[in-house]
N, C-alpha and C positions, 0 to 999 in steps of 0.2 A: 473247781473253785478258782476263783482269780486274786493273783495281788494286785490288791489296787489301793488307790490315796482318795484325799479327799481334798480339792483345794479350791478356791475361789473361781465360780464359773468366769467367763468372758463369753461374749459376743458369739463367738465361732460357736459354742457348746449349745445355744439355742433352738438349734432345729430340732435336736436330741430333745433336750428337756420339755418343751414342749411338746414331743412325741411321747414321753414318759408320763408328764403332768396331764395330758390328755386321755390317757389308758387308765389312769385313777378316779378324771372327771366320768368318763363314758362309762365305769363299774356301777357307778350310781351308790356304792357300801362304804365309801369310807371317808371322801371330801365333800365340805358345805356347796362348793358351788356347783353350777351348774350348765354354765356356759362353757366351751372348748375353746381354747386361745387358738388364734391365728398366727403367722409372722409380725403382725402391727400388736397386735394386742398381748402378746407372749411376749416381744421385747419390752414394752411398754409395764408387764405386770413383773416381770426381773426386776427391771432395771430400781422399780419402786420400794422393793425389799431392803432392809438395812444390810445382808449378806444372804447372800447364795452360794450354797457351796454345792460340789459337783463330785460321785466317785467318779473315780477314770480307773480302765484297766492299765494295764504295761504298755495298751498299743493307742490308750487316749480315748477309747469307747465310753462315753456314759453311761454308766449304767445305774444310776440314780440319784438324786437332787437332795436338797431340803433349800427352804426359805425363811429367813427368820426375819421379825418383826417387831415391835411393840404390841403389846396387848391391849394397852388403853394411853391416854395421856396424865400430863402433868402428875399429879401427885400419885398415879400408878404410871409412870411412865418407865418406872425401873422393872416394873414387867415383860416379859417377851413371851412371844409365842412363834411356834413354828411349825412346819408341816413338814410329809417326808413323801417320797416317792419312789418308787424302784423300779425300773424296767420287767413288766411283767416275764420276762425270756431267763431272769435272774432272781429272781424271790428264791428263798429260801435258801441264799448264800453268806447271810447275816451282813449282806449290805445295808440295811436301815440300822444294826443296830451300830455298825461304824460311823451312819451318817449320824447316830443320834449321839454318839460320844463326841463326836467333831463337833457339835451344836454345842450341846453343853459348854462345851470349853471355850467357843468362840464369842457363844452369850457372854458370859464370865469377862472375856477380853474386852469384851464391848460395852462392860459397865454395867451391862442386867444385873441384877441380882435374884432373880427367880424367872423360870422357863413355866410357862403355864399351859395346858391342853384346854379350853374351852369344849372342845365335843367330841369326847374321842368313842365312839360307837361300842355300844356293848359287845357285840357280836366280833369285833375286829379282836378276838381272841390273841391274836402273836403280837400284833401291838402292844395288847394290855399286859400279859406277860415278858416281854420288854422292857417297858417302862419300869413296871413295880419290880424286876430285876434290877435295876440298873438305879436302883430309888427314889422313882416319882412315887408319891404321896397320892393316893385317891381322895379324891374329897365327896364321894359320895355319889348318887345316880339322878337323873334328871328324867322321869318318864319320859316315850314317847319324843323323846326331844328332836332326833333324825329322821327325815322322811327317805327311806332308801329310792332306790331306783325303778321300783313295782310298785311305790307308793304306800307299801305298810310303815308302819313308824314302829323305834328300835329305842330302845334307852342309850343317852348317853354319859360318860363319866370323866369327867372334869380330873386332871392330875394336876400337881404340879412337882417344882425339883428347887432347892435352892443351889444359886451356883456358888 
């Protein structure tokens, strides 16, 4: 188990999260996209993010991300949404759910007033028990809505959290 923080990425932390964000794209189970960021396009989709925050251990290792955003504009502008990552070599040290407190909090700081999951995968079991831990709201199931990585499709379920 590591102690670790969670604080605003910079520059330096990008080859990490990138390595990290690309281990999520390349599972095919649990992010929409589907392209792997490069150096150009990895600083480029950082930098775009309203915050990025970063764990570090004691010795400054990333070992997991989130990006946080708007969910839509103008009169849903006060929505955000965000995503999480963890270095596959550390799952299952409750680094996402640190990242997901630091989000919360940092939404909040930023004026959000609601964190929203648009697709968060049926099957992504410790996610969803996470979330509804920590009291995101389900809003219900969306068949079929994920196309995984073999190409079957998965339901997805929408949460959200007021901050």
């Amino acid at each position: 188990m590591h102690s670790i923080t969670v604080r605003q990425y910079n520059v330096t932390d990008e080859t990490a999260m990138i390595r990290i964000w690309n281990e999520v794209v390349e599972e095919g189970i649990a992010f929409p996209q589907e392209e792997i960021l490069n150096e150009k396009t990895g600083h480029v989709f950082f930098a775009s993010q309203t915050y990025c925050g970063v764990a570090v251990d004691t010795s400054g290792t990333v070992l997991g991300l989130y990006i946080l955003h708007p969910n839509n504009i103008g009169r849903c502008g006060h929505i955000c949404n965000a995503s999480y990552a963890v270095r596959k070599e550390n799952r299952g040290e409750h680094i996402g759910e640190t990242l997901v407190k630091d989000c919360l909090q940092k939404g909040k700081e930023l004026g959000y007033r609601i964190l929203q999951f648009n697709a968060v995968v049926a099957t992504n079991l410790h996610a969803r028990h996470l979330y509804e831990r920590l009291g995101f709201v389900r809003l219900g199931t969306i068949p079929n809505g994920f196309r995984m990585r073999d190409g079957h499709y998965e339901d997805i379920c929408p949460y959200y959290h007021e901050l």
